[in-house]
C-alpha positions as CSV (number, residue, x, y, z in Angstrom):
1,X,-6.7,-32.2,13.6
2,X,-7.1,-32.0,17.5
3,X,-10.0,-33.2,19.4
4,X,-11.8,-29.8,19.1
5,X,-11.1,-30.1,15.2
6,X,-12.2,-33.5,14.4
7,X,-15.7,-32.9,13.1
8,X,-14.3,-30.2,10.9
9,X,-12.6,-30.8,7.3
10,X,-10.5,-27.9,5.1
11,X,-11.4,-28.0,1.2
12,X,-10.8,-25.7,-1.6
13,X,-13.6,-23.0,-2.2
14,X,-16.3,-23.6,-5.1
15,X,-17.8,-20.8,-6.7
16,X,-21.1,-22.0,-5.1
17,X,-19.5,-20.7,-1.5
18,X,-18.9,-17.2,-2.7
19,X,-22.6,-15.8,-1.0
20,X,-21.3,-17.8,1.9
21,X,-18.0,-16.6,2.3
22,X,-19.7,-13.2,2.5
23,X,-21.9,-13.8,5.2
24,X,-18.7,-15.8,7.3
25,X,-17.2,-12.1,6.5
26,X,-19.8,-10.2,7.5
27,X,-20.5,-12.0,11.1
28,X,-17.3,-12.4,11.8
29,X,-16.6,-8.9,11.2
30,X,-18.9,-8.2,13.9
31,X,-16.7,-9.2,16.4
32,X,-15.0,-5.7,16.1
33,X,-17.8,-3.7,16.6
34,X,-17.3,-1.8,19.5
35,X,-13.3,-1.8,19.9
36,X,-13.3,1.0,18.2
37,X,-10.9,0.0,15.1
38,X,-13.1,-0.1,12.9
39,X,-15.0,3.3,11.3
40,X,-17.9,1.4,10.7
41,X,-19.1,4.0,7.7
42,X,-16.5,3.3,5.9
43,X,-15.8,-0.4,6.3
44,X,-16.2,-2.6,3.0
45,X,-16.4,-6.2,2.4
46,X,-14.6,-8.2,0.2
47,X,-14.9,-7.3,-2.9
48,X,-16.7,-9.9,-4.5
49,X,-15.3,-10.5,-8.0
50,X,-12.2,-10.7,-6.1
51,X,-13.4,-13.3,-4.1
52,X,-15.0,-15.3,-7.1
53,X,-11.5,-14.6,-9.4
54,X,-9.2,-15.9,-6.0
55,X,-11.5,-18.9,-5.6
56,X,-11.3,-20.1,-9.0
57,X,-7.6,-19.8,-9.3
58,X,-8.0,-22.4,-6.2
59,X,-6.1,-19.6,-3.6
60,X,-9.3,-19.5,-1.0
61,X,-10.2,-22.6,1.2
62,X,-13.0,-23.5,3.6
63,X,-13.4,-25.3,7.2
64,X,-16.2,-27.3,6.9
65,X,-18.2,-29.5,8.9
66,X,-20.0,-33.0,7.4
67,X,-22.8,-30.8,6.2
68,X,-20.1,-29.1,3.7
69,X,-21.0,-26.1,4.5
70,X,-18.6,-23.5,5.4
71,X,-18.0,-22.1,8.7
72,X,-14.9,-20.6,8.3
73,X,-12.2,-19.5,5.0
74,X,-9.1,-18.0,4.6
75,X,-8.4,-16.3,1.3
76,X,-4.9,-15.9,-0.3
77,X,-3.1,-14.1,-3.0
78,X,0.3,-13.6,-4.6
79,X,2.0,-10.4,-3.7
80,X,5.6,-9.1,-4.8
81,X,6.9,-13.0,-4.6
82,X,5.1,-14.0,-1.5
83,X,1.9,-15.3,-0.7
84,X,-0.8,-12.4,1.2
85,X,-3.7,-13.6,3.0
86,X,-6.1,-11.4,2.6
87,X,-8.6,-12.2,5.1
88,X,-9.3,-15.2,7.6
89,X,-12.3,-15.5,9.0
90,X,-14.1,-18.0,11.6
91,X,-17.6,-17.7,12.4
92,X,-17.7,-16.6,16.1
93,X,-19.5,-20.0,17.1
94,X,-17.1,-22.1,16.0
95,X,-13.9,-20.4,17.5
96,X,-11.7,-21.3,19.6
97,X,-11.7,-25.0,18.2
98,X,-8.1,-24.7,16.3
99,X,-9.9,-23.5,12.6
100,X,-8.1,-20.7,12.4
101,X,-4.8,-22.9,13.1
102,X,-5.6,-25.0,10.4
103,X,-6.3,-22.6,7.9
104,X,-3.4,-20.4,8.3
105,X,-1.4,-23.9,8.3
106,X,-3.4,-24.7,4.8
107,X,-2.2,-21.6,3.3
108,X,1.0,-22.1,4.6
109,X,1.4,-25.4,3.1
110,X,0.1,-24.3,-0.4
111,X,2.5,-21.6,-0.7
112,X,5.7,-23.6,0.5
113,X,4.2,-26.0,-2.4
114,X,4.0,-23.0,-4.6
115,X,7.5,-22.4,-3.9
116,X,7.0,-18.9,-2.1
117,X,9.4,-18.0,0.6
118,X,6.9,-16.8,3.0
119,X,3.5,-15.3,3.9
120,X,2.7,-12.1,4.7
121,X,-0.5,-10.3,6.1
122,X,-2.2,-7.3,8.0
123,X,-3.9,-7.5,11.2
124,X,-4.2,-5.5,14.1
125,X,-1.6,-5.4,16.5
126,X,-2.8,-6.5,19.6
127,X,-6.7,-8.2,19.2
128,X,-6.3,-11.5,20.6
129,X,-7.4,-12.9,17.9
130,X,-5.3,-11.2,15.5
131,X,-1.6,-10.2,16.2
132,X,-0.9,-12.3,19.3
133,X,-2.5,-15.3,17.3
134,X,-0.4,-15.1,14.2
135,X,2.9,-14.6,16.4
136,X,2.3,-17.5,18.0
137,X,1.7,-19.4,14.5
138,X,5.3,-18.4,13.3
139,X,4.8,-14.5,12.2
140,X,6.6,-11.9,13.2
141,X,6.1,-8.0,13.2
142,X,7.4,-6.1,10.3
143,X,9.2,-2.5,10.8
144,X,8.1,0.2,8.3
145,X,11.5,0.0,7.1
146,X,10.6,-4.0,5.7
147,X,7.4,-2.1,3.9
148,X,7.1,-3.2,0.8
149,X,5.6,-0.8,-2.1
150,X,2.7,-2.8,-2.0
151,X,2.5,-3.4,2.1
152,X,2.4,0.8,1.7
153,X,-0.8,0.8,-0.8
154,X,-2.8,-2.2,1.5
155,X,-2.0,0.4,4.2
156,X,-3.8,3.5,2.6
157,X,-6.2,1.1,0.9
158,X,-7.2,0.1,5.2
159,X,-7.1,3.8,6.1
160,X,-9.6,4.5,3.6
161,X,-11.7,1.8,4.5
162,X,-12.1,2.6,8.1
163,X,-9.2,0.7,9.7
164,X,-7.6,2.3,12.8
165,X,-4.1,2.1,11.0
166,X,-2.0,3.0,13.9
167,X,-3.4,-0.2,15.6
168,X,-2.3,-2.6,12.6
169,X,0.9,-4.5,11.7
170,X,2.0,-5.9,9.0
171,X,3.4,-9.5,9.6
172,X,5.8,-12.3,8.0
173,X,7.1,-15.6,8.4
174,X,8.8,-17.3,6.7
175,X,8.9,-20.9,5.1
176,X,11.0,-23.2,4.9
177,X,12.5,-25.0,2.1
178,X,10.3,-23.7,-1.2
């Protein structure tokens, strides 16, 4: 890790996390509020048995600090042969330190390991901290015509949630050597 990193450490989720993976959720979310993306009525977390199931198959991790306690996760799962991440998440006061880096590069590690061609995910096109982020970490924009079947459900699954779906991509990049 970098000089803005050093203090921070990524480990595997425990169960115990779960309330606190919620909250890094819920704050971070907050970050949205405002851009108009987001129909705030409709918006739901994470569902939690989700969270707990995804944690105990050891497919969510954590940045910590030396106080263990979470201030940041990425959460991953196994769709149509490659690996999704489902949410990342950095609490606002410890951005911009390279967390988010290091996450995505965790997940990207564990699913080369896992022998998974690439990683996929949805994110709004052009937040900074969300499209232009993940192109520079590799990703590239998909096409409608890439769409999976299941990249078509996670998009009316968002719309009735209360995302702004005509702001969002779906994104891929590939790995090398699984």
């Amino acid at each position: 890790m970098d000089q803005r990193t050093h203090a921070y450490r990524i480990r595997p989720a425990r169960p115990e996390d779960v309330p606190r993976l919620r909250a890094i959720e819920d704050e971070a979310g907050a970050m949205f509020s405002g851009l108009g993306l987001i129909d705030e009525a409709l918006d739901v977390s994470f569902p939690l048995e989700d969270l707990a199931r995804l944690v105990g198959m050891g497919q969510v991790w954590v940045a910590c600090l030396e106080d263990d306690v979470a201030v940041g996760m990425v959460i991953a799962s196994v769709r149509e042969g490659a690996v999704y991440v489902e949410e990342m998440d950095v609490l606002p006061g410890h951005g911009r330190r390279g967390l988010g880096a290091h996450l995505l590069d965790r997940v990207c590690a564990w699913a080369q390991a896992e022998g998974h061609a690439a990683v996929t995910l949805s994110t709004f096109r052009d937040v900074p901290w969300n499209g232009p982020f993940y192109r520079k970490h590799g990703f590239r924009d998909l096409q409608p015509s890439e769409w999976t079947p299941g990249m078509r459900a996670i998009r009316e699954r968002e719309a009735q949630h209360g995302l702004r779906v005509a702001a969002r991509v779906f994104m891929r990049r590939e790995l090398g050597g699984g």
